[in-house]
N, C-alpha and C positions, 0 to 999 in steps of 0.2 A: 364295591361291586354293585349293591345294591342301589347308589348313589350314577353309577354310570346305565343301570339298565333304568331307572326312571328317565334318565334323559333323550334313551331312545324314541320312546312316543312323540315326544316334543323334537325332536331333530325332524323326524320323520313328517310330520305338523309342515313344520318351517317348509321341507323341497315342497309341498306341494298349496303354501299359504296364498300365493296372486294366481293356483288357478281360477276360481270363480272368477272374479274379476275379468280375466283373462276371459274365458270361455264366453262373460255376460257382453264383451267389447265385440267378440268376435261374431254373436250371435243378431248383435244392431249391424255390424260394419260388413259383414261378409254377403246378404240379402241385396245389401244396396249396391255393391259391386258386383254380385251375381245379374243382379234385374239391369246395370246399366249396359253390361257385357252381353246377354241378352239380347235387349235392343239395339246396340252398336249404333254407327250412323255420330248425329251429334250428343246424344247422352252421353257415348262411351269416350268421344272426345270431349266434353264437357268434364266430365269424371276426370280423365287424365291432365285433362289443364288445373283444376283444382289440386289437386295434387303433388301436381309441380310446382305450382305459384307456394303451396306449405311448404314444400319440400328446400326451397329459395330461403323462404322467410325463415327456418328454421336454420339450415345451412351458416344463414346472417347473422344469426341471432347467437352460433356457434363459435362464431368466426369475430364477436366481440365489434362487430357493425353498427353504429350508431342510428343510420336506417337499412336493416334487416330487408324492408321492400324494395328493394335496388335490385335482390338478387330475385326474388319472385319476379319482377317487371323484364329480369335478362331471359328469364327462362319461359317467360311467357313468351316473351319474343320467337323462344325456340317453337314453342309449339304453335304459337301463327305460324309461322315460316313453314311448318309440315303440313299443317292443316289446307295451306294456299296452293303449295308448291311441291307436296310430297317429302318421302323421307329422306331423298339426296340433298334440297333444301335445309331439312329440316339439319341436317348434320353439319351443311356448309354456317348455318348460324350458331350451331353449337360451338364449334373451333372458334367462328368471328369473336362472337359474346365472351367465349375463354380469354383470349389474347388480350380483347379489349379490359375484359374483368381485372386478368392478374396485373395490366397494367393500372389502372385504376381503384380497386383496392385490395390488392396484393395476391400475392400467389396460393395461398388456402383459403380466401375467398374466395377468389377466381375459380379452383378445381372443384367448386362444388357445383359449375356451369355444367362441364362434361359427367362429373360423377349421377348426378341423376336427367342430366340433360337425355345422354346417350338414350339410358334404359325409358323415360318418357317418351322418345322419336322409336324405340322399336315396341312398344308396348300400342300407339298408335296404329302405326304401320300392322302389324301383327293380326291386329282384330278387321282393321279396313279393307286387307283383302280379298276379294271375293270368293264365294263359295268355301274356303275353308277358313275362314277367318277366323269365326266364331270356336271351331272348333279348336283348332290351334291357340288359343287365345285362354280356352278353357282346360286344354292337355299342360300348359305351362300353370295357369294357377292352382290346379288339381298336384300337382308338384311338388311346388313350391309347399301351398297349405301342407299335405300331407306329411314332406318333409319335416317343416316346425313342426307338426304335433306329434309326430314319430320320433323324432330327436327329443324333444319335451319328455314326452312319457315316458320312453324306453331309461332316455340317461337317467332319472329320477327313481324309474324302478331296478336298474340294474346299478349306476352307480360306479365306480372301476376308476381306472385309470384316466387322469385328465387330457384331452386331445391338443388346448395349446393353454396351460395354466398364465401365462406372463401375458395371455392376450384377455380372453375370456375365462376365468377360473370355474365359472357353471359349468363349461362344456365338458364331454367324456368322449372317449370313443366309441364307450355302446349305444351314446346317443346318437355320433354321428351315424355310425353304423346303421341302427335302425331307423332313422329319419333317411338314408339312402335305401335302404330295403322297401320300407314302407312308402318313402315318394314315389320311385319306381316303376314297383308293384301296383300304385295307385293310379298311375300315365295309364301304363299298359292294359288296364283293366278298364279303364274308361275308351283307351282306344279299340279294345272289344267289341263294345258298343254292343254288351249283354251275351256276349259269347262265348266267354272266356279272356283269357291274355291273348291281345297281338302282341305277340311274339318277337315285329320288328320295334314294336314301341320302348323294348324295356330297356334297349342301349341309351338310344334319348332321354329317355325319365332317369336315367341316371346320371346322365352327363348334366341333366337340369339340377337336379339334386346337388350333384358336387358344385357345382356354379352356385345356386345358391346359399351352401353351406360356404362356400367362399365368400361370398357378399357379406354373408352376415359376421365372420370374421373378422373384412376388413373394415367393417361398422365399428365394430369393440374395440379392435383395436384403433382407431381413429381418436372413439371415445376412451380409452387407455390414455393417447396421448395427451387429449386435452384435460385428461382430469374428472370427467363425467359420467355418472352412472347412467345415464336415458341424452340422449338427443333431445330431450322436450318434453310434453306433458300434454302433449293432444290426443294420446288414446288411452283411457285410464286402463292400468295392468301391463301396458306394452309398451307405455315411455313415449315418444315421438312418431314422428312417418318416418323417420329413416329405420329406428326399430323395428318398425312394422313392415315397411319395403326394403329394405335391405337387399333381401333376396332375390325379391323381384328384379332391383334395379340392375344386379350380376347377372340373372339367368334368362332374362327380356332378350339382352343384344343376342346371345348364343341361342335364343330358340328363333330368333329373329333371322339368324346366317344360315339353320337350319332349312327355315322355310328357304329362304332364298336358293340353297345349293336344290333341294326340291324341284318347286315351281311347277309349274302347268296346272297348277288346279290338286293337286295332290297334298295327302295330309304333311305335319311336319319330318313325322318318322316314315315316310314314303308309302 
């Protein structure tokens, strides 16, 4: 007895050991995507093509690629093609670049063309709209964040039953739970814009939420299959950019149809 309550402390240590880490990654990397998002225009497309060009080279590098930059150069491709041409463009090259990929170096290197091809062409699109761009662009990353560090904290403090053990064995369901509560809640609060909850915002912040507790899902499990604890090693505490956009890349296209079914100028939750 006495031998299993000493171990308590130290269990308890361990759930919360890479937040610093975590928190000191997010505190460089969160400013520099706030300020680019911001400005929009070419920073925020600048921002997004870096990104994608990692997100390739990583992909390659997953996919056991002898040159990993093949898949950065396809996917660059993608995001000139939105940049020149718009996001209809931008999608008619994603499909090309797929076909062409899986035939040329096979079929899970190829799907990592569309897997973050997509979410790169509606994360563009998204923010380059006019008049609510910016806004929309920031009701999805306000989401998303809130989500992971509501799923974060909650499942760590509360702990329970696992949500899909054979995928991701961290996860819980009072994480998920609360990383949809707290995503949500955090849409619709900024879609207030200091006045409480909009009220129509909290379906969307939640549909963003499950979208990208989905993503990050089918990241782990991807990384299940191959054998791999992290994607990579480019954000210390959070493993790779697919670790870290994961969610983005699932709940991008969906906030993306959002606006579309929208339009006229109006936010994404109308």
């Amino acid at each position: 007895m006495a031998h299993a309550l000493s171990e308590m402390p130290a269990q308890r240590s361990q759930k919360w050991s890479d937040f610093g880490v975590r928190a000191a990654s997010s505190v460089v990397l969160g400013p520099i995507a706030l300020l680019c998002l911001w400005h929009g225009g070419w920073a925020w497309a600048i921002f997004i093509g870096v990104a994608m060009a990692g997100l390739g080279y990583e992909w390659g590098k997953l996919a056991g690629l002898s040159r990993p930059v093949l898949l950065s150069a396809m996917l660059l491709a993608v995001w000139l093609g939105e940049i020149e041409g718009g996001w209809i463009a931008g999608m008619v090259i994603v499909w090309a670049m797929t076909a062409f990929g899986v035939w040329l170096i096979g079929r899970f290197a190829g799907s990592g063309i569309p897997y973050a091809g997509i979410g790169g062409v509606a994360l563009l699109w998204l923010r380059l709209q006019p008049g609510v761009g910016f806004m929309d662009t920031l009701f999805l990353i306000i989401v998303v964040w809130s989500t992971d560090i509501g799923a974060y904290v909650v499942g760590r403090m509360m702990g329970g039953a696992k949500l899909a053990p054979k995928i991701s064995p961290g996860k819980t369901w009072s994480g998920s739970v609360g990383g949809l509560l707290i995503g949500g809640l955090a849409g619709a609060l900024l879609a207030g814009g200091g006045h409480g909850i909009a009220l129509a915002a909290i379906a969307p912040g939640f549909l963003l939420s499950v979208s990208a507790q989905g993503g990050d899902l089918l990241e782990s499990a991807i990384k299940r299959k191959l054998g791999v604890k992290d994607s990579g090693n480019t954000i210390p505490g959070h493993g790779g950019l697919f670790d870290r956009l994961d969610g983005f890349l699932a709940a991008a296209p969906v906030a993306a149809v959002l606006a579309l079914c929208v339009h006229g100028g109006l936010p994404l939750w109308g």
